[in-house]
N, C-alpha and C positions, 0 to 999 in steps of 0.2 A: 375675595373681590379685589383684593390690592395687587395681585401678582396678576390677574387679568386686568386692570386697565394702567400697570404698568407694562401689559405687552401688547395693550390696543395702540392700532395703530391708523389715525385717521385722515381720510383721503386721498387722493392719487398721490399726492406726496409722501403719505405714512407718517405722516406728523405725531410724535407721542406727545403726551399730555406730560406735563411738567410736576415736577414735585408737590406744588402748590396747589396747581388745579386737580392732584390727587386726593393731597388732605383736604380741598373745601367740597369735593365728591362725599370722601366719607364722612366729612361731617354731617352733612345733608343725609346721606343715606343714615346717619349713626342718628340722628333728631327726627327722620322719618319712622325709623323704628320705636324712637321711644313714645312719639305721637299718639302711633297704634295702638302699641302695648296699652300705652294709658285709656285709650277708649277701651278698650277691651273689658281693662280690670274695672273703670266706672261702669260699663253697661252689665258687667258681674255682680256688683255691687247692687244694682239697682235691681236686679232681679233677685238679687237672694234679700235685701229689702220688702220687696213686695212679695214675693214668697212668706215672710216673715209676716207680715201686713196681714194677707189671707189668711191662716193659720190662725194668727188673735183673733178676726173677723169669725173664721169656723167656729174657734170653740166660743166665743160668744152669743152663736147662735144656738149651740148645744146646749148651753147651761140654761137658756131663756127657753128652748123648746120642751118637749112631754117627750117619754121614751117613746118611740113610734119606730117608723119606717123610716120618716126622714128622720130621725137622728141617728141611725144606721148608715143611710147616706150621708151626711154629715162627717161621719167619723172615717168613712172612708176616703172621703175628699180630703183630708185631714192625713190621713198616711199616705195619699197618694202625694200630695205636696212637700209633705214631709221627707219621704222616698225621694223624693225629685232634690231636694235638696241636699238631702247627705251624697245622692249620687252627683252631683254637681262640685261640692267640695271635694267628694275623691278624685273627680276629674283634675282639679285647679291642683291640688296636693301632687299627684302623679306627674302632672306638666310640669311644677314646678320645680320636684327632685330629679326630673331627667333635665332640665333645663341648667339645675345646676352640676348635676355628672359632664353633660355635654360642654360646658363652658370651663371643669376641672381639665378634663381630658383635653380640648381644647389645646389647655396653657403648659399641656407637658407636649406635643406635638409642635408647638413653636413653630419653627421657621420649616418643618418637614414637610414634604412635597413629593405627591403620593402621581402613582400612573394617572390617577383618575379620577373625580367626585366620588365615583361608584365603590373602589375600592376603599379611600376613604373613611366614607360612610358605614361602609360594612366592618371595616375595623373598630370607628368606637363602638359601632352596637357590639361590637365582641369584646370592647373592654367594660362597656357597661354592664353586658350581663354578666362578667367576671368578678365586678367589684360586689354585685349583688349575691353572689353564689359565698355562701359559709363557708367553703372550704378556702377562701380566701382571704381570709380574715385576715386582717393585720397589713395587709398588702397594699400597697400605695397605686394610683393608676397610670403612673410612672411604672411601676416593678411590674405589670401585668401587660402595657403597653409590650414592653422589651422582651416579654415573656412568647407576647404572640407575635411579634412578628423577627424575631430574635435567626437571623441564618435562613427567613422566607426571602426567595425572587419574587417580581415583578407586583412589587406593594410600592416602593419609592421609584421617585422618575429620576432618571440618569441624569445628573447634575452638567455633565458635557456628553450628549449624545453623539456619537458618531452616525452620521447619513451620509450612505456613500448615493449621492445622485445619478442618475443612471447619462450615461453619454449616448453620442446619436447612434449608434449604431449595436446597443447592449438590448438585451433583451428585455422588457418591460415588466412580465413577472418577475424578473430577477434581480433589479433596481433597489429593491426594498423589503425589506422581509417582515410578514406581518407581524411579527415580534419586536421587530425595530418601530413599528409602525406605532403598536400598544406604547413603546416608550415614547416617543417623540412629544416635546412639549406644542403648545399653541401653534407659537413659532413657527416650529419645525411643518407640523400640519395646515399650515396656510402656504407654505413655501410649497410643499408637494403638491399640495392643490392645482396652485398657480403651474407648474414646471408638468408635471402630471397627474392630471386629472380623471384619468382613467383608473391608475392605478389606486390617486385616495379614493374613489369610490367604491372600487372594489372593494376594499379594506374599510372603508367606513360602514358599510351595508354588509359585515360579514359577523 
């Protein structure tokens, strides 16, 4: 989010936002997030609460009723509640250890700047299912990081792209090559836009 609204660029003048009204963005966006989360984990809370609630409620109705039909029923509302709530904890537990894989992985990626979200995102889920694979034991998500993408192209965005612009009289498929195109940051793909628009469309819808 930081490297895009340090490259937004606002109004016909292209005004950038200044350092400041960068950090009072994220802080905003970083106090919006924790907002949520928080209702999230209360409105969790209250239902595995009252989950809880019902369950004392069932079996206190079991113990007070005759063995019959309904205490049959009973005892099945009872495991279904029950069910409901161990599948509820394995959900929160699952979110929570990829929550923290993804925020390890994260802090070893640092300042790296990939072609794309899509790329990406596809690389930590490849480091995350690495660190979970036994055969990796011992392995840091720094060493498994370097491992996958270690002498791969077109994972990192060319730090100074060269875009050769096409002149008036050059051919228009020949301007840009759709390889240049997959590298080219924000920037770069707002300026083609702008300059030729035929050609980013082509390449964006391919």
């Amino acid at each position: 989010m930081k490297d895009f609204l340090e490259s937004l660029e606002i109004g016909e003048s292209k005004v950038k936002l200044s350092s400041e009204d960068i950090k009072n963005i994220m802080k905003k966006h970083g106090e919006f997030l924790n907002n949520e989360t928080k209702k999230v984990e209360d409105n969790y809370k209250q239902q595995l609460e009252d989950n809880k609630t019902t369950i004392s409620e069932l079996k206190a109705q079991i113990e007070k009723s005759p063995k019959s039909d309904e205490l049959e029923s009973l005892k099945s509302k009872i495991a279904e509640y029950e069910q409901k709530e161990a599948d509820r904890d394995a959900r929160q537990k699952a979110e929570e250890e990829d929550n923290i894989l993804t925020n390890n992985i994260n802090s070893v990626l640092g300042d790296k700047k990939f072609v794309n979200d899509f790329t990406k995102n596809a690389i930590i889920n490849e480091v995350k299912n690495a660190l979970k694979d036994k055969a990796n034991m011992g392995k840091s998500a720094k060493d498994l990081f370097e491992e996958i993408t270690n002498g791969k192209d077109g994972i990192f965005a060319n730090p100074n792209p060269q875009v050769d612009m096409p002149g008036i009289d050059e051919n228009v498929d020949n301007a840009v090559s759709k390889d240049q195109f997959d590298k080219m940051g924000y920037k770069e793909r707002v300026a083609l836009k702008e300059t030729n628009p035929e050609l980013f469309n082509k390449y964006n819808n391919m």
